[in-house]
KOLFITI-403459 format. One record per residue (C-alpha): residue in three letters; x, y, z; residue number from 0. Coordinates in Angstrom, 3 decimals, m for minus. Each point is the difference from the previous one (the first is absolute). Example, Ala and Ser with C-alpha at 12.3 -4.5 7.8 and 13.67 -1.06 7.14 Angstrom:
BEGIN
code,px,py,pz,pos
ALA,12.300,m4.500,7.800,0
SER,1.370,3.440,m0.660,1
***
This chain:
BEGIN
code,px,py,pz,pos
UNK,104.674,82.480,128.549,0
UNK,3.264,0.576,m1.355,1
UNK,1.421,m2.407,2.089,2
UNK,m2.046,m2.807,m1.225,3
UNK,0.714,1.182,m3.673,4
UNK,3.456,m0.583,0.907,5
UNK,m0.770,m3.206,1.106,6
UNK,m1.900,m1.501,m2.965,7
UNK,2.305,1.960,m2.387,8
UNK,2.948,m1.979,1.353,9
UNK,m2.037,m3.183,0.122,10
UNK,m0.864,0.194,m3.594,11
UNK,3.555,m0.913,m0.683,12
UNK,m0.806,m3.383,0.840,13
UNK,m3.100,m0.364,m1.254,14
UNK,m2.177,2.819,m1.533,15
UNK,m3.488,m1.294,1.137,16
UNK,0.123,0.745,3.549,17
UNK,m3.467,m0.786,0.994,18
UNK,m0.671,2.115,2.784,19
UNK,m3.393,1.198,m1.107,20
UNK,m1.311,m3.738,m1.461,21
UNK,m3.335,m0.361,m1.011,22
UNK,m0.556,4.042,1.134,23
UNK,m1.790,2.501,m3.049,24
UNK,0.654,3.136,m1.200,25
UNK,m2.444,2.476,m1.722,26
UNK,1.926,2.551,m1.381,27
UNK,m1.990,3.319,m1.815,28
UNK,1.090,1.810,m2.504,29
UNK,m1.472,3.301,m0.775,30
UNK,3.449,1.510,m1.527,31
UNK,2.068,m2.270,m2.033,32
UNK,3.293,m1.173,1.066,33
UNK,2.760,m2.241,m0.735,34
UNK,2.205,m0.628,2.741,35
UNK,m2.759,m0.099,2.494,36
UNK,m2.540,m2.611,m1.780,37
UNK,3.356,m2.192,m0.745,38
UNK,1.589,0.245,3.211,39
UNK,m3.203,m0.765,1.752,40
UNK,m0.922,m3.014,m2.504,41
UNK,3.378,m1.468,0.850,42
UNK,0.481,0.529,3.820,43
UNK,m3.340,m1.352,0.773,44
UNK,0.948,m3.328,m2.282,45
UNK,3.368,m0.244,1.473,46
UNK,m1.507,0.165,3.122,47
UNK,m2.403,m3.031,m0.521,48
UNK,m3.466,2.221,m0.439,49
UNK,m1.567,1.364,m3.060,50
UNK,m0.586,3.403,m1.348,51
UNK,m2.888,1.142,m1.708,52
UNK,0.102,2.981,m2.442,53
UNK,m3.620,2.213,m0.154,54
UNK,0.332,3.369,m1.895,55
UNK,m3.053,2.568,0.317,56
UNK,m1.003,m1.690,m3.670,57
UNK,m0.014,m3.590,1.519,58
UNK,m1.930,0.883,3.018,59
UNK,m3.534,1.776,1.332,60
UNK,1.808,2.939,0.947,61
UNK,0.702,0.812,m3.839,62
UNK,m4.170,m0.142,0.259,63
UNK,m0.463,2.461,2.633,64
UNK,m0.217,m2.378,3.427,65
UNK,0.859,1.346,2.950,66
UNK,3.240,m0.673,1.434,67
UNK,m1.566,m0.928,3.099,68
UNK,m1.708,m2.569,m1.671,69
UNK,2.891,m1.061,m1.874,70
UNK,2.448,m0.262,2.983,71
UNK,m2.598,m1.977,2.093,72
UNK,m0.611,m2.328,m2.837,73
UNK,3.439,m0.688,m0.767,74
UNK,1.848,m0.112,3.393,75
UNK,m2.885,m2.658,0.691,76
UNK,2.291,m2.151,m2.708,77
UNK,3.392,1.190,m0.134,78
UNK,2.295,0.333,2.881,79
UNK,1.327,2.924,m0.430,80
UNK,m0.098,2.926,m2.805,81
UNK,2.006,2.351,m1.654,82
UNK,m1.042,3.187,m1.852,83
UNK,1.934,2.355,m3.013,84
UNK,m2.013,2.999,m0.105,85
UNK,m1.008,3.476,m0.305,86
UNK,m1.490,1.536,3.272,87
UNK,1.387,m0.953,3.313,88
UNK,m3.377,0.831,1.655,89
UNK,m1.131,m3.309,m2.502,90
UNK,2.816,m2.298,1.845,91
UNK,m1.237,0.843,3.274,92
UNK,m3.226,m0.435,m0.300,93
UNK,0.112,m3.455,m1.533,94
UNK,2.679,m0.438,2.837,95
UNK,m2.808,0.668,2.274,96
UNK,m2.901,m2.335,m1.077,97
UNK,2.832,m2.773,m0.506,98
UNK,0.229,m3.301,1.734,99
UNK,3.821,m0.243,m0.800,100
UNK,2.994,1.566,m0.153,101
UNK,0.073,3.199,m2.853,102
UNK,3.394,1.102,m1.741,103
UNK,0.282,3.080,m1.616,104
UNK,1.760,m0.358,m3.333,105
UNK,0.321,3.244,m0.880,106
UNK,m2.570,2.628,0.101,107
UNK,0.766,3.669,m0.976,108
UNK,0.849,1.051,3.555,109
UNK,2.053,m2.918,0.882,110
UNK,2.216,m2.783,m1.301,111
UNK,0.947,m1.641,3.254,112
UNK,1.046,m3.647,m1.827,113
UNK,2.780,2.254,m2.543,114
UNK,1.278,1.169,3.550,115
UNK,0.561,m3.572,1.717,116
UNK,1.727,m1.131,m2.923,117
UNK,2.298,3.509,m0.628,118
UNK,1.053,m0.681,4.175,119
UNK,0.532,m3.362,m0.667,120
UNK,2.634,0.993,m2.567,121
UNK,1.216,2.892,1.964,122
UNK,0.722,m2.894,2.567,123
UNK,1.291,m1.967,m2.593,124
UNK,2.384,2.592,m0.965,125
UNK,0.954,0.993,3.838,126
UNK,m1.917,3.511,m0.378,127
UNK,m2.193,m0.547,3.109,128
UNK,2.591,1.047,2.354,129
UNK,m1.283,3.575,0.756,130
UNK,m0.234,0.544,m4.015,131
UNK,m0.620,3.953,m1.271,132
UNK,m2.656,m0.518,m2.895,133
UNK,m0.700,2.214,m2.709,134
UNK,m3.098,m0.180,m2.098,135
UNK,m0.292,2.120,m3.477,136
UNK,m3.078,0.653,m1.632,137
UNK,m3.740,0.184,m0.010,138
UNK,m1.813,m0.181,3.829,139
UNK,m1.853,m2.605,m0.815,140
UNK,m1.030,m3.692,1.523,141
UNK,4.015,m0.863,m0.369,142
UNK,1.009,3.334,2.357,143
UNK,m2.612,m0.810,2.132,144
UNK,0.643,m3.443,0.703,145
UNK,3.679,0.791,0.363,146
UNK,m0.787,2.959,2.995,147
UNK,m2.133,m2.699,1.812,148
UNK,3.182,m2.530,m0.235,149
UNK,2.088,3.027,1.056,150
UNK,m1.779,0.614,3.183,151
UNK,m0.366,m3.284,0.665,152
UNK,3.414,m1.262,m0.230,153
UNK,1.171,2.972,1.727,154
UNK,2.659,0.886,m2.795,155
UNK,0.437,3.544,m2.027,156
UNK,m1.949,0.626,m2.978,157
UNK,0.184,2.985,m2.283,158
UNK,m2.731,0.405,m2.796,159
UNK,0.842,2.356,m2.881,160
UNK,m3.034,1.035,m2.886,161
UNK,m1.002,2.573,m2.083,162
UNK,m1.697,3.138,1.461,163
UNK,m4.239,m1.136,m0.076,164
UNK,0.809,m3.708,m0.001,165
UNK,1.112,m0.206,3.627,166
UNK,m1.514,m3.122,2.454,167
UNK,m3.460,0.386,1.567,168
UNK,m0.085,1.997,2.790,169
UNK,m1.979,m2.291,1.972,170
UNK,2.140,m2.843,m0.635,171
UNK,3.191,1.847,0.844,172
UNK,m1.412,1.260,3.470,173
UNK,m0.959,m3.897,0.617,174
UNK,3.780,m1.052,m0.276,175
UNK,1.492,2.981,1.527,176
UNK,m2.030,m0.876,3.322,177
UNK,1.462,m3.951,m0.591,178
UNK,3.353,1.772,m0.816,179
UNK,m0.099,1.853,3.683,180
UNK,m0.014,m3.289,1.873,181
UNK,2.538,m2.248,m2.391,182
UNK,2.421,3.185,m0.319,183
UNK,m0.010,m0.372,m4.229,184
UNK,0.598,3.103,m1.382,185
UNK,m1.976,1.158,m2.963,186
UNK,0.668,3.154,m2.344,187
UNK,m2.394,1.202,m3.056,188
UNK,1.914,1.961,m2.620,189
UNK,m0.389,1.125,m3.125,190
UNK,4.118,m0.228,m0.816,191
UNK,0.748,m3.693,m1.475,192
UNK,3.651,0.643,0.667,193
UNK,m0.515,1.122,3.460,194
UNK,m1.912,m3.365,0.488,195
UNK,2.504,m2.029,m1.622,196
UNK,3.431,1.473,1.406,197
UNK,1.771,m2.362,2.285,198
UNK,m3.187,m2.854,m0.034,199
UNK,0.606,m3.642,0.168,200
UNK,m3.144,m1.084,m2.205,201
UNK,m1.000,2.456,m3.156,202
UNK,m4.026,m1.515,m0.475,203
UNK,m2.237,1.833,m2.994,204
UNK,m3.461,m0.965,m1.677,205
UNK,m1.603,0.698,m3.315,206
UNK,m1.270,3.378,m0.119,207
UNK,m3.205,m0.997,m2.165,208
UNK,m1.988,m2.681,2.142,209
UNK,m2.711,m1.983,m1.534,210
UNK,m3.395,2.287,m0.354,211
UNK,2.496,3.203,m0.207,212
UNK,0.615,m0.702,m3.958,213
UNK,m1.608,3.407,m0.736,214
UNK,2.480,1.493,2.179,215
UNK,2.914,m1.369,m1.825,216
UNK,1.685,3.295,m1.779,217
UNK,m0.775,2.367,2.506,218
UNK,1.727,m2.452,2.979,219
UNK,2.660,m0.517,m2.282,220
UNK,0.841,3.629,m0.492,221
UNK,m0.792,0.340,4.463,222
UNK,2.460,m2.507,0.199,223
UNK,2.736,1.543,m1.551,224
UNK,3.240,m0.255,1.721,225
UNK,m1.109,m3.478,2.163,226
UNK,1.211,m2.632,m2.076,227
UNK,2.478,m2.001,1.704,228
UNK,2.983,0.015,m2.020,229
UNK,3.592,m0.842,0.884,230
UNK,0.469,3.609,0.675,231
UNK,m2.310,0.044,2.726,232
UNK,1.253,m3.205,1.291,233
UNK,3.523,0.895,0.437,234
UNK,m1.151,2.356,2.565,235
UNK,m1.661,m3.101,1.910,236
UNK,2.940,m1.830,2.114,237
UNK,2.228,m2.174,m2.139,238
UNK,m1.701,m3.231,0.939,239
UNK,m3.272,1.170,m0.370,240
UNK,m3.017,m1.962,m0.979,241
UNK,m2.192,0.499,m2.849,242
UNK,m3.904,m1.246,0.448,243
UNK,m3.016,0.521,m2.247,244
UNK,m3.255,m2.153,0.243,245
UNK,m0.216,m1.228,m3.902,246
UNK,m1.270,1.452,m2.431,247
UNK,3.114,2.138,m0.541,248
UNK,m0.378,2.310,m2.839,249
UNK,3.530,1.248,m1.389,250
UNK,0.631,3.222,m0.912,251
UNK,m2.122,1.063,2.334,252
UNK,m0.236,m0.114,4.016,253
UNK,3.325,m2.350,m0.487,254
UNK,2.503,0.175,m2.457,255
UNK,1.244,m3.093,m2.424,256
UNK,3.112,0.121,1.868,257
UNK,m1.279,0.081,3.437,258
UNK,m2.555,m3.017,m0.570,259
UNK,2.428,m2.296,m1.594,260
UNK,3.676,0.541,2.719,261
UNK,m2.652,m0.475,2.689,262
UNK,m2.086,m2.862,m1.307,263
UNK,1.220,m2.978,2.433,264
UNK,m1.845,2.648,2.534,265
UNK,m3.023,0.723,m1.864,266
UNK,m0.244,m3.770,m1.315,267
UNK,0.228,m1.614,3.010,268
UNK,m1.945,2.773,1.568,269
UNK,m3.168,m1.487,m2.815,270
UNK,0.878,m3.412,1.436,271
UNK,m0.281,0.732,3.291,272
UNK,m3.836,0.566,m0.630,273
UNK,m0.316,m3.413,m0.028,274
UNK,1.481,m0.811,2.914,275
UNK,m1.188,2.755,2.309,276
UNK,m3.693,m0.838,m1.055,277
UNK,0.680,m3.753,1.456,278
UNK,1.269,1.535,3.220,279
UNK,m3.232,2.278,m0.221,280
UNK,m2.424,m2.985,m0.777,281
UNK,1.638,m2.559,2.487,282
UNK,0.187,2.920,2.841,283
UNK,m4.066,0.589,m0.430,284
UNK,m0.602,m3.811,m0.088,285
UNK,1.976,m0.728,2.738,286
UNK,m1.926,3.048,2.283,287
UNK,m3.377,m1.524,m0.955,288
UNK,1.154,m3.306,1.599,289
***
């Protein structure tokens, strides 16, 4: 997949309608909003020579109560393939299951596996794929868990540094520790963001308040205390270090002003990438259903 995003990004220097995916459809749900997803999406799938069509839970029977079932039978009948923003990952897979077509999960709030093609991608980009030490700061959320299934994946070392009570999900870490036995990645839960960051090649952090956790907001804030990634905390990340964050980056508070703006060609191009790693996705799925 990344391969191919490569490919097409490198094309697009030629010509920036590719048309790998001509006259193919997209149905793309949104049950949480989104910015970089909805445009990145809207514009792969037209430089790629198909269409994308936008259906939020408002524009569709599943704001009316129909079964997903229903809904992912009715529309992979149409479409020819589907991606889905939302809340429960048990609501991905089972539309995944009834569907005629490929699925994508666009983010759900165990997993953001699209942010994580297009953060290696820049790590690549940035020649920090070469047996890279990673350190994520922050909340063990969709972001920490996506980046521990990378991590055992990819077979590299991975340390993940939160707040006492906000740690990953158990079940989720003992998945990629058995993937990090056979790929040799090694993988380290703290609760010390300076232990985490100390000697790392690529400093990564999230928001600490995720969408449906507004309620949350001053108590997290005051959890989080001590986790913003400032330049302090950076200078005891190696001297070339990386800086990533998924957008929206909220300053002054899991990353400093400072931080955001000496690393933005990273972060920037990091944003960018989405685009590009979602064509590699969306060509590599077309391309396996022949």
């Amino acid at each position: 997949m990344i391969d191919l995003a490569f490919g097409i990004k490198k094309r697009m220097q030629k010509n920036p309608i590719t048309g790998e995916l001509s006259g193919k459809t997209l149905g793309m749900i949104f049950e949480k909003s989104s910015t970089r997803t909805r445009v990145s999406f809207e514009v792969g799938m037209y430089q790629l020579g198909g269409h994308a069509l936008f259906l939020s839970s408002n524009d569709t029977q599943l704001g009316r109560g129909e079964p997903l079932k229903d809904t992912a039978r009715v529309l992979s009948s149409m479409v020819d393939m589907v991606m889905i923003r939302t809340y429960k990952q048990s609501d991905l897979e089972e539309f995944a299951s009834y569907s005629k077509v490929p699925v994508i999960n666009a983010l759900t709030d165990s997993f953001h596996p699209l942010q994580l093609m297009a953060d290696y991608m820049t790590m690549v980009e940035f020649g920090k794929d070469k047996e890279p030490v990673v350190a994520y700061v922050g909340d063990g959320n969709n972001m920490a868990h996506s980046w521990l299934y990378l991590a055992a994946k990819l077979g590299f070392e991975l340390r993940v540094a939160t707040p006492k009570g906000y740690e990953v999900d158990k079940s989720i870490l003992d998945e990629a520790l058995v993937l990090a036995n056979k790929s040799g990645a090694k993988i380290a839960i703290l609760n010390d963001p300076k232990e985490a960051v100390k000697e790392a090649d690529v400093v990564t952090t999230d928001t600490w308040v995720s969408m449906g956790q507004e309620d949350e907001k001053e108590r997290r804030l005051k959890d989080f205390s001590g986790f913003m990634v400032d330049s302090s905390m950076m200078s005891l990340a190696k001297d070339d270090a990386i800086f990533l964050h998924c957008l929206p980056a909220y300053r002054g508070y899991e990353v400093s002003e400072e931080v955001i703006e000496s690393h933005s060609q990273e972060v920037f191009r990091e944003a960018e990438n989405r685009l590009h790693a979602q064509k590699g996705i969306m060509v590599w799925l077309d391309n396996k259903r022949g």
